[in-house]
NUFIGU-229728 format. One line per field, with one value per residue: residue number from 1; residue in three letters; x, y, z of N, C-alpha, C in turn. Coordinates in steps of 0.1 Angstrom, whole numbers, plus 2048, in hexadecimal, padded with zeros to 3 digits. Atoms other than C-alpha are relative to their C-alpha. Example, Ala and Ser with C-alpha at 12.3 -4.5 7.8 and 13.67 -1.06 7.14 Angstrom:
2
k = [1|2]
r = [ala|ser]
n_xx = [809|7F7]
n_yy = [7F4|7F5]
n_zz = [800|800]
ca_xx = [87B|889]
ca_yy = [7D3|7F5]
ca_zz = [84E|847]
c_xx = [809|7F8]
c_yy = [80C|80B]
c_zz = [800|808]
***
This chain:
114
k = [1|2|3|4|5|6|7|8|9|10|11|12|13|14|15|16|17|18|19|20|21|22|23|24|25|26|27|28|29|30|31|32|33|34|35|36|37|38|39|40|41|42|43|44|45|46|47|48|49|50|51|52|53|54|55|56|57|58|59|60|61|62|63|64|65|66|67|68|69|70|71|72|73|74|75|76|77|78|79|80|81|82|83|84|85|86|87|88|89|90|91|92|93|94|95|96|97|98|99|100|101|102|103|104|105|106|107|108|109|110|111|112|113|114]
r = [unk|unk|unk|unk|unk|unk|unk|unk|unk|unk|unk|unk|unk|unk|unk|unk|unk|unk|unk|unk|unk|unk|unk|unk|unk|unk|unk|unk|unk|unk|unk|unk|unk|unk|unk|unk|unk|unk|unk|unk|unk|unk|unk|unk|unk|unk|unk|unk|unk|unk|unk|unk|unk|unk|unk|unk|unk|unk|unk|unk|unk|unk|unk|unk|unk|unk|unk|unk|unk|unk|unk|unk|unk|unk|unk|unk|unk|unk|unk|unk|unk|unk|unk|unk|unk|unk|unk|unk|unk|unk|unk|unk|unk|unk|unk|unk|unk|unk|unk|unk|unk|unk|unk|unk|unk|unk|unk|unk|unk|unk|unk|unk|unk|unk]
n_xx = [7FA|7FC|7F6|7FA|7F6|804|803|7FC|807|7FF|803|7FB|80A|810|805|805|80D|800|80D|802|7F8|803|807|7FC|7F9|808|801|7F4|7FA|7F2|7F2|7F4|7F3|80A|7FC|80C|7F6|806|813|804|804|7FD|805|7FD|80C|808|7F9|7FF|807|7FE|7F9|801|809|7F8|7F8|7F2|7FE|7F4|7F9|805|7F7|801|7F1|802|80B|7FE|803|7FB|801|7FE|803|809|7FA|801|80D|800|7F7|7FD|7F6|7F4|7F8|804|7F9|80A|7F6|806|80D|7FF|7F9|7F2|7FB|807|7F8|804|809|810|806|803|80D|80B|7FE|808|7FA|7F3|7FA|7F8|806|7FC|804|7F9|809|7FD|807|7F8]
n_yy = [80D|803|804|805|80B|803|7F8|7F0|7FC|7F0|7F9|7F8|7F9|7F8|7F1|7F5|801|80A|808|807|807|805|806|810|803|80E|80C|808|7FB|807|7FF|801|7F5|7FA|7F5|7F1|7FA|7FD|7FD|7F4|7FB|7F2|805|80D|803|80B|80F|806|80B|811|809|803|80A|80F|808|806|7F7|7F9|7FB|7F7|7FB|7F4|7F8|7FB|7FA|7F3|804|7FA|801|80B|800|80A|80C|803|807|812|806|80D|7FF|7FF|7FC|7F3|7F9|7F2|7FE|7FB|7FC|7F2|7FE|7FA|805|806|807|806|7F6|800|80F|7FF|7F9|806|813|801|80F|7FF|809|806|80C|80C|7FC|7F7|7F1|7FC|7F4|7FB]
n_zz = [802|7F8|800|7F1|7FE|7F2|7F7|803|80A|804|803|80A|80A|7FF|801|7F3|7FC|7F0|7FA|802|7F8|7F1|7FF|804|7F6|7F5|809|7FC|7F4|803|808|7F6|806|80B|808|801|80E|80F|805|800|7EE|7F5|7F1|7FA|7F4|807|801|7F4|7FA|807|800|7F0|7FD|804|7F6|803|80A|7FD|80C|80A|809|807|807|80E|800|7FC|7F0|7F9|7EE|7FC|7F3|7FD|7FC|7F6|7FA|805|7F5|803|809|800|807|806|808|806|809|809|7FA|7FD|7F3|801|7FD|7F6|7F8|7F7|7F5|808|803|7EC|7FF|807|7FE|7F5|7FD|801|80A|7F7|803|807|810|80A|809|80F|803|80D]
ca_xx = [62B|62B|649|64A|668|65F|65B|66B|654|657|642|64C|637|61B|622|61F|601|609|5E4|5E6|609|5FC|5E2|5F9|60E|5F3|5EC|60E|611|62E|647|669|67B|666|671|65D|67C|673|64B|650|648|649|63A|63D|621|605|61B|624|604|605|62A|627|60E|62B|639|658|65B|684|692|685|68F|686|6A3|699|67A|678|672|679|66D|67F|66D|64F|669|66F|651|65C|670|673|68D|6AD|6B6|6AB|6B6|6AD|6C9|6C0|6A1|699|6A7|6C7|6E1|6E0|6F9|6FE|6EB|6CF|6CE|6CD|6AB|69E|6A0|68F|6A9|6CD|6E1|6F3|6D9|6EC|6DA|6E7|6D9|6E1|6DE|6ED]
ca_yy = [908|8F2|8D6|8B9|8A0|88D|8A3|8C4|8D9|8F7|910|927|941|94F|972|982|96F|965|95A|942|934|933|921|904|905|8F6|8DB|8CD|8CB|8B0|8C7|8C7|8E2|8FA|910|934|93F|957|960|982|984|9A7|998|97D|983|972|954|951|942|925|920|920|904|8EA|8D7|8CD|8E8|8ED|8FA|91A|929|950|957|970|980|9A6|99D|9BF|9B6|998|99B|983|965|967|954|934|929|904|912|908|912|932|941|965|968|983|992|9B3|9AD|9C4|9B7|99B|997|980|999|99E|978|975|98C|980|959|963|949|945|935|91E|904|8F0|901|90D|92D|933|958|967]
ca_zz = [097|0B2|0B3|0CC|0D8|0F7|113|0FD|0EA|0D5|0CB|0AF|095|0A9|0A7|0CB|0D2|0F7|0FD|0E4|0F1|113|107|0F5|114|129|111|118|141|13B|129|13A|11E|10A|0EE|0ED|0D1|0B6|0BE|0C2|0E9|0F9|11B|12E|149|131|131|14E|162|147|14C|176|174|164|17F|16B|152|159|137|125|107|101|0EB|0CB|0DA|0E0|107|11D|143|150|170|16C|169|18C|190|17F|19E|18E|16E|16C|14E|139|117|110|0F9|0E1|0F4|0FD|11F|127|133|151|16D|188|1A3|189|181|1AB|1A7|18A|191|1B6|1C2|1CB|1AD|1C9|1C2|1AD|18F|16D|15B|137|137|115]
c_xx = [802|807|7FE|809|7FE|7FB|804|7F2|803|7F6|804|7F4|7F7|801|7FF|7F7|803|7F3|800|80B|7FC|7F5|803|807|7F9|7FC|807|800|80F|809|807|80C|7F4|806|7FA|80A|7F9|7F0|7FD|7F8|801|7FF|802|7F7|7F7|803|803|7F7|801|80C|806|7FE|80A|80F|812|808|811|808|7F5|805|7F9|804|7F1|7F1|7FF|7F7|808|800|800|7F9|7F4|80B|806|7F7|801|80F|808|80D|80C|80A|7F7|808|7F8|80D|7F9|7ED|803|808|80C|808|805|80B|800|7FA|7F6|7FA|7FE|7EE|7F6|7F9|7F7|80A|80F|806|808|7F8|803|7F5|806|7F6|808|7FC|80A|7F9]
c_yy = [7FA|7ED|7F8|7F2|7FF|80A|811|804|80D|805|80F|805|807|811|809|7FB|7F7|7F9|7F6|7F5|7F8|7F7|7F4|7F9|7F6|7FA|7F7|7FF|7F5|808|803|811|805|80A|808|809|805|803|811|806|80F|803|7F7|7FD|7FA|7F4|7F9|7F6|7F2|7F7|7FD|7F1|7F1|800|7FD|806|808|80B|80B|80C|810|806|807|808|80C|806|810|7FE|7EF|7FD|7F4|7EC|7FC|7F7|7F0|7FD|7F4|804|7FB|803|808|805|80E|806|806|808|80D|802|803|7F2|7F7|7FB|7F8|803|7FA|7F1|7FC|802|7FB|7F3|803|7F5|801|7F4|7F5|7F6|7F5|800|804|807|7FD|80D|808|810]
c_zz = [80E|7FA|80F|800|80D|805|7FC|7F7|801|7F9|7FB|7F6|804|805|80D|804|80C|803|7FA|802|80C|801|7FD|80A|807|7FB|80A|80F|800|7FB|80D|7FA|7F3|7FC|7FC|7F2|7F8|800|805|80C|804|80C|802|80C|7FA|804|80D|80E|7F4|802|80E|803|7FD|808|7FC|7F1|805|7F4|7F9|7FB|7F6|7F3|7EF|804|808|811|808|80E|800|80B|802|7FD|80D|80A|7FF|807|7F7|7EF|804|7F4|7F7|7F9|800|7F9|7F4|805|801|80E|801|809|815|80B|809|809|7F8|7FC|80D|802|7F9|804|810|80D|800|7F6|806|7FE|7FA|7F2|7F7|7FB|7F4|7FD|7F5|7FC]
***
């Protein structure tokens, strides 16, 4: 299912199939806040060259997908806000959010990390 309001869009239902995500991703290069919630992710390296390429892609929303290696979201510099609420990812302190993020939280960024 894909869902779009202005510049937000969600993608919901497809089962683990990062290629075909990555593929609706780059459709959109306008989105500003994209919802990946609920598709049964287990990676995030697939996805990630499609969601590098969007210039103004701030908001994204993991939450509910059996996600173990946070490590390829260090790539998406331009985030300022990330749910992975409910993911396979243990649990995420300010150090580890330091590492993850690639980036000092002093930016005058907020995280949402649950």
């Amino acid at each position: 299912t894909l869902k779009q309001s202005g510049s937000f869009y969600q993608i919901s239902g497809l089962k683990g199939n990062a290629k075909l995500i990555s593929e609706l991703i780059s459709l959109f290069p306008d989105v500003t806040s994209l919802s990946l919630a609920n598709n049964q992710l287990i990676s995030l390296q697939p996805l990630v060259p499609s969601l590098k390429i969007l210039p103004s892609l701030t908001s994204l929303d993991l939450r509910s997908n059996p996600i173990h290696n946070p490590g390829p979201l260090a790539e998406l510099s331009q985030l300022t806000f990330l749910n992975i609420e409910n993911t396979g990812i243990p649990n995420i302190g300010p150090q580890d959010l330091k590492v993850l993020m690639a980036r000092e939280t002093s930016k005058g960024r907020k995280y949402k990390i649950s």
